[in-house]
C-alpha positions as CSV (number, residue, x, y, z in Angstrom):
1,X,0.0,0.0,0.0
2,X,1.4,3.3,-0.9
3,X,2.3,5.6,1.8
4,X,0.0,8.5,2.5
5,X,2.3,11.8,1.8
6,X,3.0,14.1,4.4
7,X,0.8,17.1,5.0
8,X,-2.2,15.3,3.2
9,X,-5.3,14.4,5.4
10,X,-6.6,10.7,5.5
11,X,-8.7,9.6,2.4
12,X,-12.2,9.5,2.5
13,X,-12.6,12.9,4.3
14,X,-12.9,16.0,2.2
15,X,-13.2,18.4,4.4
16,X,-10.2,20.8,3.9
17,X,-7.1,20.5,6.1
18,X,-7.5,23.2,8.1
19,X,-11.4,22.2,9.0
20,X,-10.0,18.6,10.3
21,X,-7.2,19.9,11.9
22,X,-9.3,22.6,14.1
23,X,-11.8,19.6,14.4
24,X,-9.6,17.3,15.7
25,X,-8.0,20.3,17.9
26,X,-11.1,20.8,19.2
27,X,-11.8,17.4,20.4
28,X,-8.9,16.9,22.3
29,X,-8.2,20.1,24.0
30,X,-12.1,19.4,25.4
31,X,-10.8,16.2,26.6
32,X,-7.6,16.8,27.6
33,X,-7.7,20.3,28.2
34,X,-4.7,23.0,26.9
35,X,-1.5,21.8,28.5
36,X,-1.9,18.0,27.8
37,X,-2.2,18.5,24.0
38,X,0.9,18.8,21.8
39,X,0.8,19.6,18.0
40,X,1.8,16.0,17.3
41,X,-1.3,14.9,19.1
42,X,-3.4,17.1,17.0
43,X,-1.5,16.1,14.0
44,X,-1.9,12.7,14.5
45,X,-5.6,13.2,15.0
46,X,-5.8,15.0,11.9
47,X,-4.2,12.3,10.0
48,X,-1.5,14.6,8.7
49,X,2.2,15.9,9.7
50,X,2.9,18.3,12.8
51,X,4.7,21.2,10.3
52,X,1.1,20.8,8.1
53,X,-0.7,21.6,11.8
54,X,1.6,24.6,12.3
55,X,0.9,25.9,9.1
56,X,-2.5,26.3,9.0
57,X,-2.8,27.2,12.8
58,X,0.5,28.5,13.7
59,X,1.8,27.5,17.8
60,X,-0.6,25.7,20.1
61,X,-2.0,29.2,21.5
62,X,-2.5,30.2,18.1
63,X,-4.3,26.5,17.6
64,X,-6.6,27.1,21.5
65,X,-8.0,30.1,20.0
66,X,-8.6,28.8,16.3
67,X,-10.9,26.6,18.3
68,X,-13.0,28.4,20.2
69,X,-12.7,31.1,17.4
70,X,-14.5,28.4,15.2
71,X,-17.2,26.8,17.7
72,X,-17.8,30.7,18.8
73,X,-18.7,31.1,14.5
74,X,-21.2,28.2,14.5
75,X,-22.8,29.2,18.0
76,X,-23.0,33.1,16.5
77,X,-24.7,32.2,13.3
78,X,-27.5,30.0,15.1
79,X,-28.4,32.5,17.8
80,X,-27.9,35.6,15.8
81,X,-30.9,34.2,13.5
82,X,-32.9,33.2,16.7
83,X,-32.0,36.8,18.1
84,X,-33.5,38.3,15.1
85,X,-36.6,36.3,15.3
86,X,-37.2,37.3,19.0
87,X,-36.4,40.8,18.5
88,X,-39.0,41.0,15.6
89,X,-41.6,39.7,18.0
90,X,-41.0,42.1,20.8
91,X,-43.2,44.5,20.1
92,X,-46.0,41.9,19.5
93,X,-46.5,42.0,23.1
94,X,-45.5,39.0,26.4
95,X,-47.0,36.7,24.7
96,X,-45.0,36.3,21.5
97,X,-42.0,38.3,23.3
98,X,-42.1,34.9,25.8
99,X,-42.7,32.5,22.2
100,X,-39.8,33.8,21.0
101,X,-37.6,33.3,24.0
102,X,-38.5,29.7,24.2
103,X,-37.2,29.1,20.7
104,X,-34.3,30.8,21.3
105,X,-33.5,28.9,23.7
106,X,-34.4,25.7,22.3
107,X,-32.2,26.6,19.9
108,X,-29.3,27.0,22.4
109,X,-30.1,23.6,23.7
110,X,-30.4,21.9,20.0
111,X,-26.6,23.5,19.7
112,X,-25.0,22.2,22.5
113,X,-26.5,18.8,22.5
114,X,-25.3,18.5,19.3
115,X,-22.0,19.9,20.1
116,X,-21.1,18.8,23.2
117,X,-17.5,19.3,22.3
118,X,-18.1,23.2,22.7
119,X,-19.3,22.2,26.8
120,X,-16.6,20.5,26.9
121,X,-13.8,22.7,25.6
122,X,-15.5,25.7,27.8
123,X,-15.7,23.7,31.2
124,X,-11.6,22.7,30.6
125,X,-11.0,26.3,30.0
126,X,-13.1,27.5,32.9
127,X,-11.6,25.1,35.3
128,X,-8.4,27.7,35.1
129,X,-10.4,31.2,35.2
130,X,-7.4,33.2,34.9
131,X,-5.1,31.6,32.3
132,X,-6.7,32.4,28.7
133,X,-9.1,34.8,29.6
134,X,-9.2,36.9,27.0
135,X,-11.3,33.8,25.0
136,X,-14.1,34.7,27.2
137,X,-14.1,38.5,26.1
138,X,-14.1,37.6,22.4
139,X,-15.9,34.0,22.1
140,X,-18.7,33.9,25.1
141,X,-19.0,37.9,26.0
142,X,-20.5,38.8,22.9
143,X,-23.2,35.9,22.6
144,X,-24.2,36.7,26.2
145,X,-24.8,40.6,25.1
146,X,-26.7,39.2,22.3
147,X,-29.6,38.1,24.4
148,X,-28.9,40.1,27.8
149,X,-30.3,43.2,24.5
150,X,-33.1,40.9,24.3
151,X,-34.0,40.9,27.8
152,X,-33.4,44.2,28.8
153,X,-35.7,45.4,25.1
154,X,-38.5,43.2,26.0
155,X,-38.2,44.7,29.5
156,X,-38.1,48.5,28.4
157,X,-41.0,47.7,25.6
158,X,-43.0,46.0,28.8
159,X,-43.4,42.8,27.3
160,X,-41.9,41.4,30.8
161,X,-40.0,42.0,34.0
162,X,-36.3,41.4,33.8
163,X,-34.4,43.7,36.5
164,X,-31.4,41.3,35.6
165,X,-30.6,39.9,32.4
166,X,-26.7,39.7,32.8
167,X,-27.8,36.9,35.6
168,X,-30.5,35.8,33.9
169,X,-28.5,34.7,30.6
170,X,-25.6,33.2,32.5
171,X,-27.6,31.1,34.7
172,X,-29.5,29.6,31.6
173,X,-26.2,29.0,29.6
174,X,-24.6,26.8,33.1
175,X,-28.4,25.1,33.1
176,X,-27.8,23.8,29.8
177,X,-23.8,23.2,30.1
178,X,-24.9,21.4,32.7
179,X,-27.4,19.6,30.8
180,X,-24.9,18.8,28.2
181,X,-22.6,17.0,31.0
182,X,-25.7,14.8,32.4
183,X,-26.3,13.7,28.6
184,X,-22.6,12.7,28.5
185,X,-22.8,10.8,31.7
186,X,-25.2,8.4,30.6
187,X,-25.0,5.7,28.8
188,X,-28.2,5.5,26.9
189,X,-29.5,7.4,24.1
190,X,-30.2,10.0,26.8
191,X,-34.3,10.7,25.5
192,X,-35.8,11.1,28.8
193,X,-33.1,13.5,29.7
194,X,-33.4,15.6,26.8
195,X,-37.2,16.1,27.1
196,X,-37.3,16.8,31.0
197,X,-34.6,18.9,30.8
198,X,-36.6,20.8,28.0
199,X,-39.6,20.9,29.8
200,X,-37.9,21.8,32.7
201,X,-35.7,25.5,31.2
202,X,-39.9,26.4,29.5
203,X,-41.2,26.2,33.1
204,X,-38.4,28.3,34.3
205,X,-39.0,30.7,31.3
206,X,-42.6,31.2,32.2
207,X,-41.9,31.5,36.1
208,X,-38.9,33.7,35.2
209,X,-41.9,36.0,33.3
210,X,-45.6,35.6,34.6
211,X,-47.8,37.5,33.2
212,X,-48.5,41.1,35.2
213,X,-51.1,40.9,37.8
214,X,-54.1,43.3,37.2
């Protein structure tokens, strides 16, 4: 069998290099976390040399933020067209205002359980909250301010009560990280989990926002 040349990935997968090598990055600095993951791990993950790694990415920092540079994209283009929904239907009063919400959420949920890599590469970073902080700034900051201007324009149009989003948004996101470990943990196909949990973050929706007493 002819030896695969250097710097070419594996056959059979046509994603471009750089797309498996950030992929297979991704996967094991959310297992491993940053310091136990050399560029010959990820290169060998890949299915290619270390100098084509270095090359696309640059040095391991440079690989770290590719990746949550690229699950921040995929998160971002999900939410932003659920954000754009919901803020369409704020001015239809709570009851769409709340409608929206949900799906937005949903939509949150649908993300992360089908990335749980993303939970996991966030929970190995925030287990050391001062080394690579910066990520946070660029990669979770700006999703969070996406819906916290939700929140706080539903509140100011009167469609609901929020005195809080900034607490409001991060306790919903460590709900569904948290979510996203349980489904992890089990061993099943993880069905009944899925459909209490999403029964469970609607209830906390609607008690977050009851409708305004008379």
């Amino acid at each position: 069998m002819p030896r695969r040349r250097p710097g070419r990935p594996r056959r059979g997968d046509q994603r471009p290099t750089r797309d498996l090598v950030l992929a297979a990055a991704t996967a094991l600095f959310a297992e491993r976390g940053f310091d136990a993951v050399g560029l010959r791990d990820v290169a060998a993950a890949a299915g290619v040399d270390v100098a084509t790694v270095a090359h696309h990415t640059g040095t391991k920092a440079e690989l770290y933020d590719a990746c949550f540079a690229r699950v921040f994209a995929a998160e971002r283009e999900v939410l932003d067209a659920a954000g754009e929904r919901a803020r369409a239907a704020l001015a239809a009063g709570r009851a769409e205002a709340l409608r929206a919400l949900h799906d937005l959420v949903d939509v949150f949920v649908d993300f992360l359980e089908d990335r749980p890599e993303t939970t996991a590469l966030w929970l190995r970073r925030w287990l050391e909250p001062h080394r690579h902080a910066d990520l946070d700034r660029r990669y979770a900051a700006p999703l969070y301010a996406l819906v916290e201007e939700l929140l706080a324009a539903a509140a100011a149009g009167g469609a609901l009560v929020e005195p809080a989003p900034h607490v409001t948004v991060r306790s919903l996101v460590w709900a569904v990280h948290g979510h996203v470990v349980a489904l992890a943990a089990q061993d099943g196909s993880g069905a009944r989990e899925r459909r209490e949990f999403r029964t469970f973050v609607h209830r906390l929706l609607d008690g977050l926002y009851p409708p305004a007493t008379p």
